[in-house]
N, C-alpha and C positions, 0 to 999 in steps of 0.2 A: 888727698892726692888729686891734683888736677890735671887728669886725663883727656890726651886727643882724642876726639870725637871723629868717628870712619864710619864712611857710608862706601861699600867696593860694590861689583858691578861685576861679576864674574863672565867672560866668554869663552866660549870653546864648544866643536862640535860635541855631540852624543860619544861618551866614552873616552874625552880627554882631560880626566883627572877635575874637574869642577867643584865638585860635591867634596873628593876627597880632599883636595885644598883647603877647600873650605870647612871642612870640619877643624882640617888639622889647624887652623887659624884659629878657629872658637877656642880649641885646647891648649893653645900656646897662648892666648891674647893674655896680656898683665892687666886690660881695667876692669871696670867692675862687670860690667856685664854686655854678649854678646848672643845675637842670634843670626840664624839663616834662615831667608825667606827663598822658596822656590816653586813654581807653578807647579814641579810635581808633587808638591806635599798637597797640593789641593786636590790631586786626582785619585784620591783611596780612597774606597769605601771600605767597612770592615777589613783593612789590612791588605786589601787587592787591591793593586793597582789598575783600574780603567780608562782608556785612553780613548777619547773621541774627540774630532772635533768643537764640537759644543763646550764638551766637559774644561777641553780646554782653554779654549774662549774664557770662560767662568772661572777658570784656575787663574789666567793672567791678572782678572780684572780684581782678585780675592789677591791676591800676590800683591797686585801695585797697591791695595788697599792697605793692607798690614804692613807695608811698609812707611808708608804716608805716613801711618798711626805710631810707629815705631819710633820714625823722624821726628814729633810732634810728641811723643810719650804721651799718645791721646789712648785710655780706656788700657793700659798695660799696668799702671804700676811701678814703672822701673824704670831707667833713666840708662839706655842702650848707650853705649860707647863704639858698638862695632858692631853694625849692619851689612851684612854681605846679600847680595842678590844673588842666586846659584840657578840661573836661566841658560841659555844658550846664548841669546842675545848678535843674531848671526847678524844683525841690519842694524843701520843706522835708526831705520822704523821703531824696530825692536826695542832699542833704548829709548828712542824718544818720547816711549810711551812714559819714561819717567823724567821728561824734564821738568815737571814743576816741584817732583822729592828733590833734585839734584839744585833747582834753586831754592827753596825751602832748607836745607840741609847746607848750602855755605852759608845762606842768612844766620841759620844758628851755631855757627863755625865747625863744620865738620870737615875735615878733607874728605874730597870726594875721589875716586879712583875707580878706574876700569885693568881690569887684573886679567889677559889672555893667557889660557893653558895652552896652546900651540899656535901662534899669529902666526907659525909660517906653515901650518896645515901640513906639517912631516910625515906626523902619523900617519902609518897607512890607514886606511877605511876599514882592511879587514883585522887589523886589530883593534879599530875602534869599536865595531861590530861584536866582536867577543868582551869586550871592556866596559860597556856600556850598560846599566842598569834595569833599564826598560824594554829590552827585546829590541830597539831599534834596529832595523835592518841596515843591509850596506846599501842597498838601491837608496834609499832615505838620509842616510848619510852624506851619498855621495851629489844627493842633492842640496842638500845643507850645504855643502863645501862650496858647492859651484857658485848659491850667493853670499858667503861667506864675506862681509867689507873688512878687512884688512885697517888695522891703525888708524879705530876709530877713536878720539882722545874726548873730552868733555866739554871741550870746548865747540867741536862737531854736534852734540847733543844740545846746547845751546843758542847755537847758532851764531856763533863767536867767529869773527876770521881773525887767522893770526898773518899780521903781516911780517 
């Protein structure tokens, strides 16, 4: 069977459905094999989640690592068809942090995609605030939102102008 190869790129504040998308995708995907990378898998210790600055620093930087390696089936074993990133991704910064996966990943013909849970920020904050997996607050939330960029496409991550 030869399978398109997906590399997604999840956005949405703290408690707009990300993770769950994203699962529901690994359980519906038809190819052979998918996984999800997201900086909060990197912040457990013994099954707590701990949230520090630092920690998270090191979450992102283990995040963009495994994904690279996923891209490249370097040190995995397995030949990924459907890579999701399940981050926040509020900035264009944010993504940019992976644009050498996202060229990396069409070289080796993947469609690459950025998948927004709420691009027009409906949700209220205080139900993202109860919705949201990590205690994130609404003060936090609602700073999130404020630099939330709106209709960032892949081409913005590459530094592509469309005319």
């Amino acid at each position: 069977m030869n399978t398109i190869k997906k590399l997604i790129f999840m956005r949405g504040l703290p408690g707009s459905g990300k993770s769950t998308i994203a699962r529901r995708m690994v359980k519906e995907w038809q190819g052979s094999t998918a996984i999800v990378f997201s900086a909060d898998g990197f912040l457990y210790v013994n099954n707590e989640y701990v949230w520090t600055i630092e920690r998270l620093k090191e979450a992102h930087r283990l995040c963009q690592e495994s994904v690279w390696n996923a891209i490249n089936d370097e040190d995995l074993c397995n030949d990924f068809d459907l890579i999701i990133v399940d981050n926040t991704n509020i900035t264009l910064k944010e993504l940019k942090a992976y644009k050498e996966h996202i060229q990396r990943a069409l070289e080796l013909g993947f469609v690459v995609d950025i998948l927004e849970t709420d691009p027009d920020l409906e949700i209220p904050t205080s139900e993202l605030e109860k919705r949201n997996s990590h205690s994130v607050s609404r003060e936090t939330i609602e700073n999130r939102a404020r630099k939330y960029k709106k209709n960032i496409t892949i081409e913005d991550i590459l530094g592509i102008e469309n005319h």
